[in-house]
C-alpha positions, -999 to +999 in steps of 0.1 A: -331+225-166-359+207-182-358+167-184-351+157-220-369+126-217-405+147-208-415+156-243-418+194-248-454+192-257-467+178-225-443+198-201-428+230-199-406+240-167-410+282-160-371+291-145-370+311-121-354+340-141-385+341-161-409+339-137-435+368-122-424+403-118-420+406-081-397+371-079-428+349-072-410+317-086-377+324-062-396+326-033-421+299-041-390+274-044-378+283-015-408+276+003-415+250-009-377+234-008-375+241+031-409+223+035-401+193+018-359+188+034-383+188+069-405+158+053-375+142+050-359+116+077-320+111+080-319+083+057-337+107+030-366+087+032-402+105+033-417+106+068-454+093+073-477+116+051-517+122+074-545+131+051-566+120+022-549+132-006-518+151+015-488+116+006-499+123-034-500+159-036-468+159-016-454+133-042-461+157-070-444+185-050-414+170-045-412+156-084-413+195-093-386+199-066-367+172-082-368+190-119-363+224-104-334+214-083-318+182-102-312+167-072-321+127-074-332+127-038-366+146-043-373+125-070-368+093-053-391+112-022-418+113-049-413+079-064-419+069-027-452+085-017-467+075-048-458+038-044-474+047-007-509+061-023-511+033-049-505+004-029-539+021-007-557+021-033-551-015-049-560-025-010-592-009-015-619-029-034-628-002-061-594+016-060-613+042-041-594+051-006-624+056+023-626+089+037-656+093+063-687+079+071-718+084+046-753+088+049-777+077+018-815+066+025-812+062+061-781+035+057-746+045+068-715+035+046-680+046+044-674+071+014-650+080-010-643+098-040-637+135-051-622+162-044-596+137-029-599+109-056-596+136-084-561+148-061-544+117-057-556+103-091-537+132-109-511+137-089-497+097-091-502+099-129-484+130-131-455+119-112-456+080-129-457+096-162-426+112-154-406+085-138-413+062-165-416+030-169-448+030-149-474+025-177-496-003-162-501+014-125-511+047-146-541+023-167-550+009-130-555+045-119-570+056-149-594+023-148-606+036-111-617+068-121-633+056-155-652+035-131-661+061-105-699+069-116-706+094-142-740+108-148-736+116-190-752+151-183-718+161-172-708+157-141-700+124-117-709+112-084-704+131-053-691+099-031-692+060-039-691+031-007-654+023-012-668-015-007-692-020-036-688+011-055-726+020-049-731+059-054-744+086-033-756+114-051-755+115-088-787+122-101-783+158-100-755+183-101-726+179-076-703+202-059-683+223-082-652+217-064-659+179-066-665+178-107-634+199-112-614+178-091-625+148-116-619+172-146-583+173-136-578+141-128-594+127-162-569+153-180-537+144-164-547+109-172-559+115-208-525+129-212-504+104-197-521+073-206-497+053-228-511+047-268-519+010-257-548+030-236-561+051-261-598+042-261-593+047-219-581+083-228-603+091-254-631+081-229-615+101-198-611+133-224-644+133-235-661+132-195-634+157-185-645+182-214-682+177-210-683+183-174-656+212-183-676+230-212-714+221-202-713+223-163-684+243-147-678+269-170-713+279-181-719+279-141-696+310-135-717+336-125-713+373-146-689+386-120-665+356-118-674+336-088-686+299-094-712+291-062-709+255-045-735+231-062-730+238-097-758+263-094-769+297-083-778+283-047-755+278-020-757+254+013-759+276+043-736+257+060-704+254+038-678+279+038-685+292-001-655+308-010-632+291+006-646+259-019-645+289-049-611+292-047-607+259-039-625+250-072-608+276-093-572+263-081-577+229-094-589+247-130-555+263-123-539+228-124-559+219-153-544+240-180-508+238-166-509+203-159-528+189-192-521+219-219-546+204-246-581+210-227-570+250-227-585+272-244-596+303-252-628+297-226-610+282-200-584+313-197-617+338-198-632+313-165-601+321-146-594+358-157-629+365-138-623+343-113-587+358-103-606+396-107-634+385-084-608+371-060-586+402-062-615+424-052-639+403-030-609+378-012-581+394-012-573+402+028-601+380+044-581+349+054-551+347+074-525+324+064-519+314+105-552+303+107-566+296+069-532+287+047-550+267+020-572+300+016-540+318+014-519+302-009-547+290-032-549+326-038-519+333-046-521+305-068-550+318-090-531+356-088-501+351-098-513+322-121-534+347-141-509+374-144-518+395-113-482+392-099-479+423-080-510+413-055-502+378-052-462+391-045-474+413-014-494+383-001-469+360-001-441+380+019-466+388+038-476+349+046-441+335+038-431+332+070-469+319+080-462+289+056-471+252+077-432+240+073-431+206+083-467+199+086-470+166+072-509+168+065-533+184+045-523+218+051-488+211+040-498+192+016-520+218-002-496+248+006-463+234-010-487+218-042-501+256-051-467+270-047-448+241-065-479+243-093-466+282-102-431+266-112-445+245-140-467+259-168-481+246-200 
């Protein structure tokens, strides 16, 4: 049953009776319910969560749990990892968690920021928002990425040095997947802010929809794919759609996670991206060896009404599912699963 306390407006909970055709939401709680009880130690408490963004997206997983379930044990799992992620972050001097070594002008530095940043950004205001009571860590995290550089032609920095804050690349166009990261993140905190940060949201809204409206979507080639730089060109040595659907997945999030930056264009984005994945993606990964590829998929099909197709692939991959894995792959799996159980 819904929480009565999450107003109707921001969140809306998709039963499973109601879900897709082929059962999509029965199986996807299962899942993602047999994943997460293994996450769990015999005290209840989480176990140790490996990865960059893996403890927040895995907070935000089992919050869905909790809601989907009623059972006050997931909830207190996702109150837990979210303490985890923040307390990293007000360690950190720019609220930015280091993630690998850098390279800018000859000088090494270690780097931070999106896609990871615009992960466990969103993910620890979504779950906050919905414990309550956790207004002033929501501002902190919404202060970080206000901070993270922002290039006002629409789209923001591709890493900072987590020290100082300096940028790497931001005087032209960054990865697609990075800027769409950040558009999520600035939504789910535009939304969540409490009114005391207004003028915060208001700021967060307006980079979120410019990089939204004048970078990603008008980037889309005709036949649905979006390529890696925010442009038609793509580095030979990056796996390209693998980073599509990666991309497309966190627009995914977007309108189900922060329902007033859909629209009408937004929907359109998807509807080509979910037709050029049906025809150009669908059967080239294997979820033994490539399960984010898998269930991102599935994500963007069943998200965009293409139920049958994104039912075969996941009996087919259900039992392929990384249960237990306390990293990035579990991490991602259980978060596009758990994302097709709530929808704006």
């Amino acid at each position: 049953m819904p929480n009565p306390s999450i107003p109707r407006r921001t969140f809306l909970w998709l039963p499973a009776a109601a879900a897709a055709d082929a059962g999509i939401s029965t199986r996807a709680t299962a899942a993602v319910r047999r994943h997460l009880d293994l996450l769990l130690d015999p005290s209840g408490r989480a176990v140790n969560i490996k990865g960059k963004d893996a403890a927040a997206l895995t907070s935000m997983c089992f919050e869905i749990l909790h809601v989907s379930t009623g059972e006050a044990r997931y909830r207190r799992a996702a109150v837990e990892l979210a303490g985890r992620v923040l307390a990293a972050m007000r360690a950190s001097p720019t609220g930015v968690l280091p993630i690998k070594e850098k390279e800018k002008g000859g000088e090494k530095f270690l780097g931070g920021g999106p896609p990871a940043l615009g992960w466990y950004a969103a993910c620890l205001a979504w779950v906050l928002h919905r414990a309550g009571g956790r207004e002033a860590d929501i501002e902190y995290v919404a202060q970080v990425v206000d901070r993270f550089p922002w290039n006002p032609d629409g789209w923001w920095a591709n890493t900072i040095e987590a020290a100082t804050g300096r940028p790497g690349v931001i005087e032209r166009p960054t990865p697609v997947n990075k800027n769409a990261s950040m558009v999520m993140a600035a939504a789910v905190l535009a939304e969540t802010l409490p009114p005391a940060g207004a003028a915060l949201a208001a700021r967060l809204r307006a980079k979120g929809l410019t990089c939204l409206r004048r970078r990603i979507l008008p980037a889309q080639m005709s036949d649905g794919c979006w390529h890696y730089g925010l442009t038609d060109r793509d580095p030979k040595n990056k796996e390209v759609l693998g980073y599509f659907l990666l991309s497309a997945g966190l627009l995914v999030r977007v309108r189900r996670l922060a329902p007033s930056f859909r629209d009408a264009a937004l929907d359109a984005a998807l509807d080509r991206a979910a037709q050029f994945a049906a025809v150009r993606i669908a059967g080239r990964y294997d979820a033994a060896t490539d399960p984010r590829r898998v269930f991102d998929l599935i994500l963007l099909l069943a998200d965009t009404g293409r139920t049958a197709q994104a039912a075969r692939i996941l009996d087919s991959a259900f039992d392929q599912f990384p249960y237990g894995n306390a990293g990035q792959d579990g991490g991602r799996c259980a978060c596009d699963l758990a994302t097709l159980l709530v929808r704006a």
